[in-house]
Chimera marker file (.cmm) of the C-alpha trace (Angstrom):
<marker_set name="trace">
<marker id="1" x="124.245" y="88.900" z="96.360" r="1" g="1" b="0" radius="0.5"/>
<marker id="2" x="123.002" y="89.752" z="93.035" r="1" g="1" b="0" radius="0.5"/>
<marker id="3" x="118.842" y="91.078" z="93.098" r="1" g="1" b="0" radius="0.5"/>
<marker id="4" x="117.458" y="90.064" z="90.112" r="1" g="1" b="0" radius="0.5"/>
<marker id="5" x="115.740" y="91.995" z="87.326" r="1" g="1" b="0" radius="0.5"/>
<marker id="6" x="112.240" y="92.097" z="88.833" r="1" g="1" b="0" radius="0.5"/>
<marker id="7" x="113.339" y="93.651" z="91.866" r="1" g="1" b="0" radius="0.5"/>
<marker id="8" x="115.691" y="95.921" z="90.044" r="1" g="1" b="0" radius="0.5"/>
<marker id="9" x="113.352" y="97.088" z="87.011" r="1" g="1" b="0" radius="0.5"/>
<marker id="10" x="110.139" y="96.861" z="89.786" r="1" g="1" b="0" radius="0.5"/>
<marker id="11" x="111.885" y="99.659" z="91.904" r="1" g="1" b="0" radius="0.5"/>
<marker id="12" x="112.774" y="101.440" z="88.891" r="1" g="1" b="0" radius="0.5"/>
<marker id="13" x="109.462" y="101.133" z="87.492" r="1" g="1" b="0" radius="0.5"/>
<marker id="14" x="107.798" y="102.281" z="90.935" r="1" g="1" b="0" radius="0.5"/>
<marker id="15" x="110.126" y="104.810" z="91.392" r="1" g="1" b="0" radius="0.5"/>
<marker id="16" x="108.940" y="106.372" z="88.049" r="1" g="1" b="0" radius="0.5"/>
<marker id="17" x="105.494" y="106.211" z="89.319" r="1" g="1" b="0" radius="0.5"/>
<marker id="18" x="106.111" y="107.635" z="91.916" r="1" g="1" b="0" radius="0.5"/>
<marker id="19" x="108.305" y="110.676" z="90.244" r="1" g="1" b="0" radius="0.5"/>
<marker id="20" x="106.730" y="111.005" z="87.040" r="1" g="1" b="0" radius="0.5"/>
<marker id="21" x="102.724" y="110.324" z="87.823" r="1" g="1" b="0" radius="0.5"/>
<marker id="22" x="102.086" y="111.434" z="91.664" r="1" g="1" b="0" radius="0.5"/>
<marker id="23" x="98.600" y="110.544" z="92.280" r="1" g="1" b="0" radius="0.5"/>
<marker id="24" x="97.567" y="109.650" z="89.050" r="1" g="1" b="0" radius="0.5"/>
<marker id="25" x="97.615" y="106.428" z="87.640" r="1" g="1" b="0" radius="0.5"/>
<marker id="26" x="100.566" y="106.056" z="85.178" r="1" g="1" b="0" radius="0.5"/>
<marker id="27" x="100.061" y="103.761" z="81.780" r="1" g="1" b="0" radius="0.5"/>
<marker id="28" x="102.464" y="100.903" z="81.536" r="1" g="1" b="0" radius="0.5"/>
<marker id="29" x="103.497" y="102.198" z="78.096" r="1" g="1" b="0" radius="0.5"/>
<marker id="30" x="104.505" y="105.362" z="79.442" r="1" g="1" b="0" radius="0.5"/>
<marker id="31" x="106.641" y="103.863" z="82.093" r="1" g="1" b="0" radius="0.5"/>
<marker id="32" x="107.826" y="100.963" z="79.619" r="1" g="1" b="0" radius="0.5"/>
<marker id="33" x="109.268" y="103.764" z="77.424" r="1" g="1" b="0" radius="0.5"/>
<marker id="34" x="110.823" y="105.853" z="79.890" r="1" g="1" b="0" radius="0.5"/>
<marker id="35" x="112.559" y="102.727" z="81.973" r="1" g="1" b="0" radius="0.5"/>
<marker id="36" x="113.158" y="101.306" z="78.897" r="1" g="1" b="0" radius="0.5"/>
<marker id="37" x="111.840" y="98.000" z="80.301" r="1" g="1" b="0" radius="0.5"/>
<marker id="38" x="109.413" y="95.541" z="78.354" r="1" g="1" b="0" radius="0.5"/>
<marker id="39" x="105.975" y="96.446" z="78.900" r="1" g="1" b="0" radius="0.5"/>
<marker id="40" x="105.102" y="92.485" z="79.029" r="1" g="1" b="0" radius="0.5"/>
<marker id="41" x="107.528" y="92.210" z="81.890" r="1" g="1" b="0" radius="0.5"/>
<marker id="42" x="106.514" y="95.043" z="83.474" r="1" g="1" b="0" radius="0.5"/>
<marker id="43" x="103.017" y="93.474" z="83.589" r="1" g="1" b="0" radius="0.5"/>
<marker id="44" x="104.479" y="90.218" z="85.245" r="1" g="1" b="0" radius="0.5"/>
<marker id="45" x="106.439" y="92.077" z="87.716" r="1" g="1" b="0" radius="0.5"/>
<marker id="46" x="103.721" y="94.357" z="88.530" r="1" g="1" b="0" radius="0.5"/>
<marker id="47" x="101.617" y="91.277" z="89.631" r="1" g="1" b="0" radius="0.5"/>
<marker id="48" x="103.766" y="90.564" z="92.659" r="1" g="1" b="0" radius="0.5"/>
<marker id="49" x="103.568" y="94.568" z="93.693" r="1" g="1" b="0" radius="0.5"/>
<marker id="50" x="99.337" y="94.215" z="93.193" r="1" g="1" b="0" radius="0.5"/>
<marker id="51" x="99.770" y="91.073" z="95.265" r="1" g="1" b="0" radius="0.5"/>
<marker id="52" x="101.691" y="93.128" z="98.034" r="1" g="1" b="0" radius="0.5"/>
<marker id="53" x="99.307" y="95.625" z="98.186" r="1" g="1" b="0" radius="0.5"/>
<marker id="54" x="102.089" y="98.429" z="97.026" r="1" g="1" b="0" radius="0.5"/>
<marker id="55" x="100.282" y="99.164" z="93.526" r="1" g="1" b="0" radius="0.5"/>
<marker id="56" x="96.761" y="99.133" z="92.445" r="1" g="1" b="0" radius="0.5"/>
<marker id="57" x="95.601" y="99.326" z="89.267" r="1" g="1" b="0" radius="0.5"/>
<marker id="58" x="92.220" y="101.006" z="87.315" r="1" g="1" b="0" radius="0.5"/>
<marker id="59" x="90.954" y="99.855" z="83.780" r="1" g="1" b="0" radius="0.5"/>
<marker id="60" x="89.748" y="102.546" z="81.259" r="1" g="1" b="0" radius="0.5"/>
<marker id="61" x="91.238" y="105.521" z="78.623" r="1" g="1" b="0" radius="0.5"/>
<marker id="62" x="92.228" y="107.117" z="81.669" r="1" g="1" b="0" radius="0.5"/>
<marker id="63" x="93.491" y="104.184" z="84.069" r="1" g="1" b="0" radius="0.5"/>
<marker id="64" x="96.857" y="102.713" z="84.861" r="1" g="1" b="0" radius="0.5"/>
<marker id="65" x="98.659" y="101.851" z="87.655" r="1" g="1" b="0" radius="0.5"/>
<marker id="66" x="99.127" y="104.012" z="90.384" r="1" g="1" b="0" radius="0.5"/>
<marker id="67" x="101.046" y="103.547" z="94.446" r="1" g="1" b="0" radius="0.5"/>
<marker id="68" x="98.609" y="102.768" z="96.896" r="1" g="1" b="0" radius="0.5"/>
<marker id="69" x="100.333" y="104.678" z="99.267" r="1" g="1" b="0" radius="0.5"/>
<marker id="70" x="102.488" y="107.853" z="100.022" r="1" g="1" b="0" radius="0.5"/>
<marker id="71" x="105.771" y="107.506" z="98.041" r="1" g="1" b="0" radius="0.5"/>
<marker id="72" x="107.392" y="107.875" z="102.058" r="1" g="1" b="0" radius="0.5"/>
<marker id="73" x="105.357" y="105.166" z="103.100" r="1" g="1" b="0" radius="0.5"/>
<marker id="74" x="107.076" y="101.999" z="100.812" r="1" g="1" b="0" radius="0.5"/>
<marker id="75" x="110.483" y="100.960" z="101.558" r="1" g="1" b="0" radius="0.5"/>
<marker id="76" x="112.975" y="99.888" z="99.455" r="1" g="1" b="0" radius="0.5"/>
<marker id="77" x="112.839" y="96.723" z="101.414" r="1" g="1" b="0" radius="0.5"/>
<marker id="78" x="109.272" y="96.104" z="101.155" r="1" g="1" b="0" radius="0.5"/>
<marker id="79" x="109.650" y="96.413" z="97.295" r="1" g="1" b="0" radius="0.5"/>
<marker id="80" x="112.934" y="93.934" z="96.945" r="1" g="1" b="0" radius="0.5"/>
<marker id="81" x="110.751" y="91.456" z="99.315" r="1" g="1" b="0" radius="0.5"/>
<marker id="82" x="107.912" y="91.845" z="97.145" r="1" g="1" b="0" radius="0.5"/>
<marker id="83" x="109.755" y="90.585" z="93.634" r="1" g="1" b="0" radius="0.5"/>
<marker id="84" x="112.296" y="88.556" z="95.384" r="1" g="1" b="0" radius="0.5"/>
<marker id="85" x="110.124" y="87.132" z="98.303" r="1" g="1" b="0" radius="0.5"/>
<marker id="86" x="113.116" y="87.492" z="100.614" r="1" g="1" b="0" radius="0.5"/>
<marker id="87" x="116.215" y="89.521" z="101.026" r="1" g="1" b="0" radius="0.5"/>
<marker id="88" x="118.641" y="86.540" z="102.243" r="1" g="1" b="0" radius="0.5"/>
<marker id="89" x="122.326" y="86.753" z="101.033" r="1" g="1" b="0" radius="0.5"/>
<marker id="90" x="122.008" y="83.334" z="101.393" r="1" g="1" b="0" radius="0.5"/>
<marker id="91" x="119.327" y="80.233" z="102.958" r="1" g="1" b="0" radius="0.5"/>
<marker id="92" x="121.111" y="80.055" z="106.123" r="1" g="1" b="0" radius="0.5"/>
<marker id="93" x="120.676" y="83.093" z="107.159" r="1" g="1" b="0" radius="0.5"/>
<marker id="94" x="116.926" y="82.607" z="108.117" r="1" g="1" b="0" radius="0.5"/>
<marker id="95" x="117.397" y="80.636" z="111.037" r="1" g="1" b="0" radius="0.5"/>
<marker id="96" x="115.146" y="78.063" z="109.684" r="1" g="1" b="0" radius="0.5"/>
<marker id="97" x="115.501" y="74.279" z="110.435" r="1" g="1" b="0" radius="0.5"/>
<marker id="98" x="117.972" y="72.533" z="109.350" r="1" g="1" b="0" radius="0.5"/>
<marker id="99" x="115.414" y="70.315" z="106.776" r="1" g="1" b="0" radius="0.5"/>
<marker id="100" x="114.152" y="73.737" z="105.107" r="1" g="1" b="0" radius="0.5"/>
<marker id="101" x="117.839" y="74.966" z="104.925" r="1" g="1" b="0" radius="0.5"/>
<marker id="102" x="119.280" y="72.123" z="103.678" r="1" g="1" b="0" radius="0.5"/>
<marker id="103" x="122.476" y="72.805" z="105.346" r="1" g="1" b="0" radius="0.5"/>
<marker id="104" x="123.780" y="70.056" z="108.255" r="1" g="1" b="0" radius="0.5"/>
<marker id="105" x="125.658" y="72.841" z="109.954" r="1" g="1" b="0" radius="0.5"/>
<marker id="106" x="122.456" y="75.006" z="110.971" r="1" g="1" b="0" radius="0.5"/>
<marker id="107" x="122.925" y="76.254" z="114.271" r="1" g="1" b="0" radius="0.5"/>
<marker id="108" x="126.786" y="74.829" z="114.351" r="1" g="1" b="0" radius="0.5"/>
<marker id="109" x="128.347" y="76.539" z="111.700" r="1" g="1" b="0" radius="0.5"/>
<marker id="110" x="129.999" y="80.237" z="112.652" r="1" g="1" b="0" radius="0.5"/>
<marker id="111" x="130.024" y="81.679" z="109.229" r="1" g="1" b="0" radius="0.5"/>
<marker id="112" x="126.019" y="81.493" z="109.350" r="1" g="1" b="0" radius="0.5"/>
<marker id="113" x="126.324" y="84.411" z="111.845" r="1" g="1" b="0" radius="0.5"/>
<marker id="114" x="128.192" y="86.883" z="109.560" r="1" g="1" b="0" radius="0.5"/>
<marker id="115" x="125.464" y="85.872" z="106.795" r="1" g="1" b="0" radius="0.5"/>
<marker id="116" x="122.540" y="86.970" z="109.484" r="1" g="1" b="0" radius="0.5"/>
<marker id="117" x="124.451" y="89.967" z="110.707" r="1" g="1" b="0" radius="0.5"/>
<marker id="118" x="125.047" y="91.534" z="106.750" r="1" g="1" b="0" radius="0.5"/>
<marker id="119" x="121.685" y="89.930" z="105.749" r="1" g="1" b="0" radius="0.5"/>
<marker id="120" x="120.194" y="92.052" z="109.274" r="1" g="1" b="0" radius="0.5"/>
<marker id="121" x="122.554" y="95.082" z="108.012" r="1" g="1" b="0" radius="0.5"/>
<marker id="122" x="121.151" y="94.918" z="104.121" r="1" g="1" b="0" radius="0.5"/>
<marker id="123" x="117.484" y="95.016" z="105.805" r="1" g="1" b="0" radius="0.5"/>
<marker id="124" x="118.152" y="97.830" z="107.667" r="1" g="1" b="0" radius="0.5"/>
<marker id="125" x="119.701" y="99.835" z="104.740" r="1" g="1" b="0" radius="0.5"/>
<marker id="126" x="116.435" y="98.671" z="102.677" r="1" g="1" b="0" radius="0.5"/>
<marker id="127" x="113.971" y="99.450" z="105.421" r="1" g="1" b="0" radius="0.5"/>
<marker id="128" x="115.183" y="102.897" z="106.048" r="1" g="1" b="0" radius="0.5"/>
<marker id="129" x="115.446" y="104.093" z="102.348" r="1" g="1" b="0" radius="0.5"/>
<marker id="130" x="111.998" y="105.035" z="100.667" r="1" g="1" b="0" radius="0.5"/>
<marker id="131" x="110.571" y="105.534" z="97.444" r="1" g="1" b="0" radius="0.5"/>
<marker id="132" x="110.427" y="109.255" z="98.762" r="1" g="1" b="0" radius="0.5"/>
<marker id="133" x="114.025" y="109.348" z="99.079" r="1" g="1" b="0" radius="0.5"/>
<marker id="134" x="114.299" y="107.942" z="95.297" r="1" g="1" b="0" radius="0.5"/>
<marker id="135" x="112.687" y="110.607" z="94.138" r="1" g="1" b="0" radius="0.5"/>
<marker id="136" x="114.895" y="113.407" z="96.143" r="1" g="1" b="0" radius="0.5"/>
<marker id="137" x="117.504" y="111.709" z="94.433" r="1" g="1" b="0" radius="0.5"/>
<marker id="138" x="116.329" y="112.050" z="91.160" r="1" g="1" b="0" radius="0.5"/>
<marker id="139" x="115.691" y="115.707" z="91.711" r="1" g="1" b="0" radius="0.5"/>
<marker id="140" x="119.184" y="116.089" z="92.836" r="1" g="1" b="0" radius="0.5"/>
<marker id="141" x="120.751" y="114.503" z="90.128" r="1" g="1" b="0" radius="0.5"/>
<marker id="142" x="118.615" y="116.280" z="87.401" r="1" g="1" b="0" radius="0.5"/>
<marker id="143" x="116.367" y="113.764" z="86.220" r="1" g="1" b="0" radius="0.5"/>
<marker id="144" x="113.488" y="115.323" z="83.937" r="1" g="1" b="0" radius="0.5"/>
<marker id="145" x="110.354" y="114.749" z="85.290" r="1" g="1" b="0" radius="0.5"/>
<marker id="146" x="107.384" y="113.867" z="82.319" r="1" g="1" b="0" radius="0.5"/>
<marker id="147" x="103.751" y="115.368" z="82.628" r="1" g="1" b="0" radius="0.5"/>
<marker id="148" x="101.147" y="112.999" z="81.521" r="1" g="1" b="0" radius="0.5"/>
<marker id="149" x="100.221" y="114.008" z="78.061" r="1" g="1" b="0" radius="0.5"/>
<marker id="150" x="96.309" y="112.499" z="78.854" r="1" g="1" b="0" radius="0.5"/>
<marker id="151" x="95.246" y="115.065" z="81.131" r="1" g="1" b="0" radius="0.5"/>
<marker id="152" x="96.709" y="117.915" z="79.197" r="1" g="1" b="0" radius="0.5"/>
<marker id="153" x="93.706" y="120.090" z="77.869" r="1" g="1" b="0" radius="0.5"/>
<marker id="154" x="94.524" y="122.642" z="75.202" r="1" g="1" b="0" radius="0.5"/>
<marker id="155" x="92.340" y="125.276" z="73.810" r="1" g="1" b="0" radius="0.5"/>
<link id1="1" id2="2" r="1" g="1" b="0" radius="0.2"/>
<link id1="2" id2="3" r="1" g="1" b="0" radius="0.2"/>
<link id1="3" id2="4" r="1" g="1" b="0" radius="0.2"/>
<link id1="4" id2="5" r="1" g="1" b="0" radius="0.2"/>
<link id1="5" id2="6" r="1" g="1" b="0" radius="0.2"/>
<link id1="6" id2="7" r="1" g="1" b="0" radius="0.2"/>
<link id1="7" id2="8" r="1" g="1" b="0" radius="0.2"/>
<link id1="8" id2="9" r="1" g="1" b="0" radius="0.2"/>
<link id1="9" id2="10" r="1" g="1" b="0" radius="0.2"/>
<link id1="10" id2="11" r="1" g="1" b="0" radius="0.2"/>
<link id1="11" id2="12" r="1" g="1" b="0" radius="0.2"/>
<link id1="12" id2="13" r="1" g="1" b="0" radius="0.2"/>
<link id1="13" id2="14" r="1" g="1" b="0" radius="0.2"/>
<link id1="14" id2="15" r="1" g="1" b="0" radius="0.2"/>
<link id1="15" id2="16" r="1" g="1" b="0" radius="0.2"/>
<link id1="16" id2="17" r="1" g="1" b="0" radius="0.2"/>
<link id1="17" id2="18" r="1" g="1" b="0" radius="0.2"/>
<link id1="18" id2="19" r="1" g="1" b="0" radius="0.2"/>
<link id1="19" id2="20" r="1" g="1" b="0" radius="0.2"/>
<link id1="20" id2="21" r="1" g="1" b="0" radius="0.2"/>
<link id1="21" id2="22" r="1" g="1" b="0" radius="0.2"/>
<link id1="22" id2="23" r="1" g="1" b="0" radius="0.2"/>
<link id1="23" id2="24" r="1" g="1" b="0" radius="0.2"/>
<link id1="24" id2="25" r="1" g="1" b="0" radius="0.2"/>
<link id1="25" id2="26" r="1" g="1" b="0" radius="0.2"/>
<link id1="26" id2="27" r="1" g="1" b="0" radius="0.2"/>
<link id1="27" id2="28" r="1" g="1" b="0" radius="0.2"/>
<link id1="28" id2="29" r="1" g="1" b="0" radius="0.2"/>
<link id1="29" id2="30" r="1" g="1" b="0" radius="0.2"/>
<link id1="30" id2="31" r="1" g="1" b="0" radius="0.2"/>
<link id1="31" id2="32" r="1" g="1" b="0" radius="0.2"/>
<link id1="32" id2="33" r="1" g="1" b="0" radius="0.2"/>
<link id1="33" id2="34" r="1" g="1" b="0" radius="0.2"/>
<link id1="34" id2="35" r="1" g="1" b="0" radius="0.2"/>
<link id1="35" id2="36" r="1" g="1" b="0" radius="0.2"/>
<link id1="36" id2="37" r="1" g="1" b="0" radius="0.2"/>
<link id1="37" id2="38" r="1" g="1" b="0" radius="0.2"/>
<link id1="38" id2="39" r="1" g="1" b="0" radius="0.2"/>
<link id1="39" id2="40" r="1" g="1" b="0" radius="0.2"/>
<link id1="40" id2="41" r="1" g="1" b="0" radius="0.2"/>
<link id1="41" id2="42" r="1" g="1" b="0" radius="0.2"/>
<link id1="42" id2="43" r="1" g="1" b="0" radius="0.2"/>
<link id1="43" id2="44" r="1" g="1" b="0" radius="0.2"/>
<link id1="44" id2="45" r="1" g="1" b="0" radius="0.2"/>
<link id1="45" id2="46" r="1" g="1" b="0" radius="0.2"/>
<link id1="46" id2="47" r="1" g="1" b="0" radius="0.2"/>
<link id1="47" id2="48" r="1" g="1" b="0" radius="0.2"/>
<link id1="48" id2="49" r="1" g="1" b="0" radius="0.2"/>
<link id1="49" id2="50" r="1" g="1" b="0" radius="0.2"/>
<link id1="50" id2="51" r="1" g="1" b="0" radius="0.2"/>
<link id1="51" id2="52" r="1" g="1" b="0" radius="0.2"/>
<link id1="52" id2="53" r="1" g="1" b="0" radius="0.2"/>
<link id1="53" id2="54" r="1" g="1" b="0" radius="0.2"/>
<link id1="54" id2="55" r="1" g="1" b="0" radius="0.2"/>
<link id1="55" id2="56" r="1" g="1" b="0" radius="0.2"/>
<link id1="56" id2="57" r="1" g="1" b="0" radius="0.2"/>
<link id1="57" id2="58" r="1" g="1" b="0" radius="0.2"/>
<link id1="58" id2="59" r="1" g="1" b="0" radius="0.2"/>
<link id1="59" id2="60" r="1" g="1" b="0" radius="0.2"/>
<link id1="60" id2="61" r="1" g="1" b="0" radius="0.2"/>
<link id1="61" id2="62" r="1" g="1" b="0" radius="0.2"/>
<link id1="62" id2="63" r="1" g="1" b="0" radius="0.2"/>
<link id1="63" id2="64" r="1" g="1" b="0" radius="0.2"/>
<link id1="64" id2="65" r="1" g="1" b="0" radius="0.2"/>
<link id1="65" id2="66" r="1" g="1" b="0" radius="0.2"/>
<link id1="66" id2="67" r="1" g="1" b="0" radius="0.2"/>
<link id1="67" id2="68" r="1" g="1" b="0" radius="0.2"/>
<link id1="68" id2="69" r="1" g="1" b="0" radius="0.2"/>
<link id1="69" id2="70" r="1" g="1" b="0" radius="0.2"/>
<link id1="70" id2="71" r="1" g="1" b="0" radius="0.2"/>
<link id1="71" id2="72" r="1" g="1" b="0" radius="0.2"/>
<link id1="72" id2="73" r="1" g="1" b="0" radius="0.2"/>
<link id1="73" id2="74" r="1" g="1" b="0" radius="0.2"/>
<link id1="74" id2="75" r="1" g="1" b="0" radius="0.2"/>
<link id1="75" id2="76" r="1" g="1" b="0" radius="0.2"/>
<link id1="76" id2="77" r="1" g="1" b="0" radius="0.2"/>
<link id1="77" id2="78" r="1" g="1" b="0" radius="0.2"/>
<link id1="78" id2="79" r="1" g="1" b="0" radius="0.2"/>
<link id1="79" id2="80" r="1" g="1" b="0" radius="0.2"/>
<link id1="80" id2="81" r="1" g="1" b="0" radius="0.2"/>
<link id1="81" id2="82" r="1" g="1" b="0" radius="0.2"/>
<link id1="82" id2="83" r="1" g="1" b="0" radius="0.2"/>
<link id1="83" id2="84" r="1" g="1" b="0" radius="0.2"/>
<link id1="84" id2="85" r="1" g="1" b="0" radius="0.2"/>
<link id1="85" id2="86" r="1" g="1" b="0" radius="0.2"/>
<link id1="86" id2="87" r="1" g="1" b="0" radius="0.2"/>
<link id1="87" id2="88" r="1" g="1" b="0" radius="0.2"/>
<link id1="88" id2="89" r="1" g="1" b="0" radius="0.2"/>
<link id1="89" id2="90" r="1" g="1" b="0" radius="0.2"/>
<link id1="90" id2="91" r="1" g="1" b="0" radius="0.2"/>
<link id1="91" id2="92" r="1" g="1" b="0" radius="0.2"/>
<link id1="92" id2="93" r="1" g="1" b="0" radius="0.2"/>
<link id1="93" id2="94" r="1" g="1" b="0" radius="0.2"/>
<link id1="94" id2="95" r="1" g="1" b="0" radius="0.2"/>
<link id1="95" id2="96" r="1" g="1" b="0" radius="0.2"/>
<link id1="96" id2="97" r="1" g="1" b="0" radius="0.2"/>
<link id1="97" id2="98" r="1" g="1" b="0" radius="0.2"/>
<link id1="98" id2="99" r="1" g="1" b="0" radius="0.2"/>
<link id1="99" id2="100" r="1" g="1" b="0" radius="0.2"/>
<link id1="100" id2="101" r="1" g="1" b="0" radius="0.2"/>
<link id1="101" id2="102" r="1" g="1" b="0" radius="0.2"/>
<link id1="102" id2="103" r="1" g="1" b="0" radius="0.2"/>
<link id1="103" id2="104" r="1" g="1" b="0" radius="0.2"/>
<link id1="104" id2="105" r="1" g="1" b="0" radius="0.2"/>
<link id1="105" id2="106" r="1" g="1" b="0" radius="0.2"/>
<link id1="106" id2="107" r="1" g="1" b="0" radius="0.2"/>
<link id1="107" id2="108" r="1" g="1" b="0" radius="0.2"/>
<link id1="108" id2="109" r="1" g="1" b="0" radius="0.2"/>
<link id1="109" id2="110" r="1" g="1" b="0" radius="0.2"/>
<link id1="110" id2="111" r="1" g="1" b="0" radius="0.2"/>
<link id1="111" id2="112" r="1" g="1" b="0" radius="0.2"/>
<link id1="112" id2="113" r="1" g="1" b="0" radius="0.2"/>
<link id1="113" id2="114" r="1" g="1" b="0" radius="0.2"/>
<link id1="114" id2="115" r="1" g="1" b="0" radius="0.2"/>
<link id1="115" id2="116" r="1" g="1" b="0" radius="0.2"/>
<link id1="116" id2="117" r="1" g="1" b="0" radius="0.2"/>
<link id1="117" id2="118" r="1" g="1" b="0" radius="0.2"/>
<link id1="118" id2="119" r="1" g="1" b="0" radius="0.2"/>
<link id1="119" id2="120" r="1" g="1" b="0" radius="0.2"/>
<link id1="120" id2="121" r="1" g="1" b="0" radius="0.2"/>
<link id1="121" id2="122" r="1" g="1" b="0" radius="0.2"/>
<link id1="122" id2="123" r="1" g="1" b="0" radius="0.2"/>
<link id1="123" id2="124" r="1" g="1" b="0" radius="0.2"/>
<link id1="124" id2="125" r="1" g="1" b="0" radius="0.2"/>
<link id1="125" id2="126" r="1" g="1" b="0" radius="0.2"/>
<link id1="126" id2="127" r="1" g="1" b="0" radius="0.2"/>
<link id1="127" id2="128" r="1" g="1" b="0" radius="0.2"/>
<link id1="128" id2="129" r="1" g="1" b="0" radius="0.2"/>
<link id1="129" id2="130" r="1" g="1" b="0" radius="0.2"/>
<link id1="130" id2="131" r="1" g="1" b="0" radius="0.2"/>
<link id1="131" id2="132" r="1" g="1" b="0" radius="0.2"/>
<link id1="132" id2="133" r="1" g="1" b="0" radius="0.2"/>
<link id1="133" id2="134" r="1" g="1" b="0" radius="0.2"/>
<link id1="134" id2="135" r="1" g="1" b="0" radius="0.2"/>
<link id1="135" id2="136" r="1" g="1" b="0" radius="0.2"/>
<link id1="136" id2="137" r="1" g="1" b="0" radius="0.2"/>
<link id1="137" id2="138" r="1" g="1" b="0" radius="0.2"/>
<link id1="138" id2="139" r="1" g="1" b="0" radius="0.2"/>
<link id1="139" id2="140" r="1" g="1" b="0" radius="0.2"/>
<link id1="140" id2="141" r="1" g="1" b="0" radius="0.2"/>
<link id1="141" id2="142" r="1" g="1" b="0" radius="0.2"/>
<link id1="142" id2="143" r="1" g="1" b="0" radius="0.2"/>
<link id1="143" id2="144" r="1" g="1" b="0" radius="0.2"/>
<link id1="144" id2="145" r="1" g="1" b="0" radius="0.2"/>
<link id1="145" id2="146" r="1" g="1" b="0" radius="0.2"/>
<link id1="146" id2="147" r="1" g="1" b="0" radius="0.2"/>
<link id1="147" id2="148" r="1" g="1" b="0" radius="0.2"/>
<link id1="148" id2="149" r="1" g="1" b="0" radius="0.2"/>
<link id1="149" id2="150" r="1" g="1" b="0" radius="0.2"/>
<link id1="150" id2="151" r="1" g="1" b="0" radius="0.2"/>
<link id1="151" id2="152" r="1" g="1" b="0" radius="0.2"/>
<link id1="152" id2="153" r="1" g="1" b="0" radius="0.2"/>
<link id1="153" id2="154" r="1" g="1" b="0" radius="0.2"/>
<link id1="154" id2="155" r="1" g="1" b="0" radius="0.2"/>
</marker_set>
């Protein structure tokens, strides 16, 4: 299974969010440079995380986009489903019909149950992992955290 480049730049971009901003909104330019990920993509993928209700966003000098909850309360999983709209290895491993499947062997076929039993392993891994736990890592493995320059006062 390969996850494509909105799920893998979205939980790269939320995980800097998350790390870098905390609770205040962080400007797609900001996270753009940092990710080094196109700030015009970054808009498109950040649609499908608004639509989710995983990021919320506030217009303004002093806006951006900021998690709309605790950085332990989103899963890895609900992120992947959120740019991807699924997490199947492949289509028969929904259990779905055989017409939305488009496979003859639905229901028959015994290789369908190893793709539900990995596809049922690869939620759990996704479910139990959080954007918390992304951000442990990072601290772990050294990763510089950036203070937003906008709300830096000097006298």
């Amino acid at each position: 299974m390969r996850l494509s480049t909105k799920s893998r730049y979205g939980l790269r971009a939320l995980f800097d969010i998350a790390y870098n901003a905390g609770n205040q909104p962080a400007q797609i330019k900001d996270i753009s440079r940092r990710q080094e990920i196109s700030p015009r993509y970054l808009e498109q993928i950040f649609q499908n995380f608004k639509k989710a209700g995983i990021l919320k966003s506030k217009k303004g000098p002093q806006g951006g986009y900021f998690l709309t909850r605790k950085p332990d309360q989103i899963s890895i999983r609900q992120i992947v489903e959120a740019a991807e709209g699924d997490t199947l290895l492949v289509a028969c491993a929904c259990e779905a019909p055989r017409d939305k499947t488009g496979c003859t062997m639905n229901g028959q076929c015994v290789t369908q149950t190893v793709w539900t039993e990995a596809t049922a392993h690869l939620n759990g891994f996704f479910e139990h992992m959080s954007l918390q736990d992304l951000c442990e890592r990072g601290q772990d493995m050294g990763v510089k955290r950036e203070s937003d320059h906008r709300f830096m006062y000097y006298i």
